[in-house]
C-alpha positions in Angstrom: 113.8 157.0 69.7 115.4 153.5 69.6 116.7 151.5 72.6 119.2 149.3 70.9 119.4 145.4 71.9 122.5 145.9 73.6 121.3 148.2 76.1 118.0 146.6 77.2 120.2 142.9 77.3 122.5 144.9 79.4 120.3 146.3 82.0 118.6 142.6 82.1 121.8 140.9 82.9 123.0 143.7 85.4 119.6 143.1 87.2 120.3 139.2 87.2 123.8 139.9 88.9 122.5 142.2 91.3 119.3 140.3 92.2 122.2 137.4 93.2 124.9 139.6 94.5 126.5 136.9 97.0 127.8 134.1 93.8 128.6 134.8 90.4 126.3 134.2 87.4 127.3 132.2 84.4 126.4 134.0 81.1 124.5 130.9 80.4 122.6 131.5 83.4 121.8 134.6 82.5 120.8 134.0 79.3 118.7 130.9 79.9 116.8 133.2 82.8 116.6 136.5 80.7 115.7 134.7 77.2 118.6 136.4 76.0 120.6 135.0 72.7 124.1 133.5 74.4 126.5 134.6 71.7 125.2 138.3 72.1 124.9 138.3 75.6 128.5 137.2 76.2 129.9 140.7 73.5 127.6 142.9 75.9 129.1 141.2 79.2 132.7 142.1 77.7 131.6 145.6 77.2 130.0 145.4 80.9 133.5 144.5 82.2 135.5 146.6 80.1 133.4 149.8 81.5 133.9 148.5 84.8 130.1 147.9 85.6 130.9 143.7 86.2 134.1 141.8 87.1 134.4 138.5 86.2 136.6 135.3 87.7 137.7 132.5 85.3 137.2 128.2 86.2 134.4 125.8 87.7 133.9 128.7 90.2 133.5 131.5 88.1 130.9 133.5 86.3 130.4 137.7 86.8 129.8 140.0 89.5 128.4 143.3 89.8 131.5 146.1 89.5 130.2 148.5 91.7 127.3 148.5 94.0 123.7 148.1 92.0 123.1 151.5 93.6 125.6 153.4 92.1 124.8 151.6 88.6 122.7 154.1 86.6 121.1 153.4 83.7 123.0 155.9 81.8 126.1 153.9 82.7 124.9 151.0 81.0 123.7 152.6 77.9 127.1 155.0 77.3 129.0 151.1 78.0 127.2 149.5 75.4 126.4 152.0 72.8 128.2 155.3 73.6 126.6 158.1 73.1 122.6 158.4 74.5 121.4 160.0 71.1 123.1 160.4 67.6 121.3 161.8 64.7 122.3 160.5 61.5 126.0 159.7 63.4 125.9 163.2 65.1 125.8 164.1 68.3 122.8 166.7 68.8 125.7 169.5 70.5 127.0 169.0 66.7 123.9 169.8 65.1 123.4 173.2 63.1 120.4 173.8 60.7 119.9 176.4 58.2 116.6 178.9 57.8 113.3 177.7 59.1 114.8 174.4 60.9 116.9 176.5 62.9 115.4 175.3 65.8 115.3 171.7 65.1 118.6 170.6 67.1 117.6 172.7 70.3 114.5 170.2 70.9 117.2 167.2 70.1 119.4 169.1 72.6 116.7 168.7 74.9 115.4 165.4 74.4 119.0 164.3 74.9 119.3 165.8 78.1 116.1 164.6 79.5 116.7 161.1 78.7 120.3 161.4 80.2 118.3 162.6 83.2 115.8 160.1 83.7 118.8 157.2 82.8 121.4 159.1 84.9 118.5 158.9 87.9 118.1 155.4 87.6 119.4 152.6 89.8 119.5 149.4 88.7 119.0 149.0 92.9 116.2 151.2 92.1 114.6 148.6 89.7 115.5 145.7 91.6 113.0 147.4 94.5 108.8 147.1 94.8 108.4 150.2 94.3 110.4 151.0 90.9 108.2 148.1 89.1 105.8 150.4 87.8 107.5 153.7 87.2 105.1 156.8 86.4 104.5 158.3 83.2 107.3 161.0 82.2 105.8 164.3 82.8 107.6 166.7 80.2 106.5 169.9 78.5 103.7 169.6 75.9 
């Protein structure tokens, strides 16, 4: 599975904002902090804003907010703003997915590793993150 760039510098800046929720952050701030490239950090803030997950205030005074409250900012939220869909196969979505003979069964376990990471994204705060006791998150227990 690949977590795209996008997503992860995402999630990094929306923890910056919401680790300084009382003034707005400068995407140079936020890059400088995060070690995040400025030019891509400031196409992932514009797709941040445009999914409603920060606002933003132009002048000397401005810089980006949180949209919401961090704790109803899910991880899934950030990844579907930035990249759409959680898991595409070749450009398909796993629903889409239909194989012949003996791989028949093939896009049922995509099917099901697209739900489970929507699961574990969708149940993720970025308030949960921000908190002592989301820094070390337990292994995924799953079905062997």
């Amino acid at each position: 599975m690949h977590i795209s760039a996008k997503a992860d510098y995402a999630a990094r800046a929306l923890l910056e904002l919401a680790r300084e929720p009382s003034r707005p952050l400068t995407c140079e701030s936020i890059a400088s902090s995060q070690g995040i490239p400025f030019r891509f950090l400031k196409s992932v803030v514009g797709d941040l804003r445009r999914a409603g997950l920060v606002r933003s205030q132009r002048g000397c005074e401005g810089g980006y907010w949180l949209g919401r409250p961090a704790d109803e900012i899910t991880l899934l939220d950030v990844s579907r703003a930035v990249d759409g869909e959680v898991i595409t196969l070749r450009g398909s979505l796993p629903a889409d997915l239909d194989y012949p003979g003996a791989a028949a069964a093939l896009p049922g376990v995509w099917r099901h590793i697209e739900a489970d990471v929507a699961a574990l994204l969708g149940g993720t705060t970025v308030a949960a993150l921000l908190s002592d006791g989301a820094r070390e998150r337990p292994a995924h227990q799953g079905a062997a």
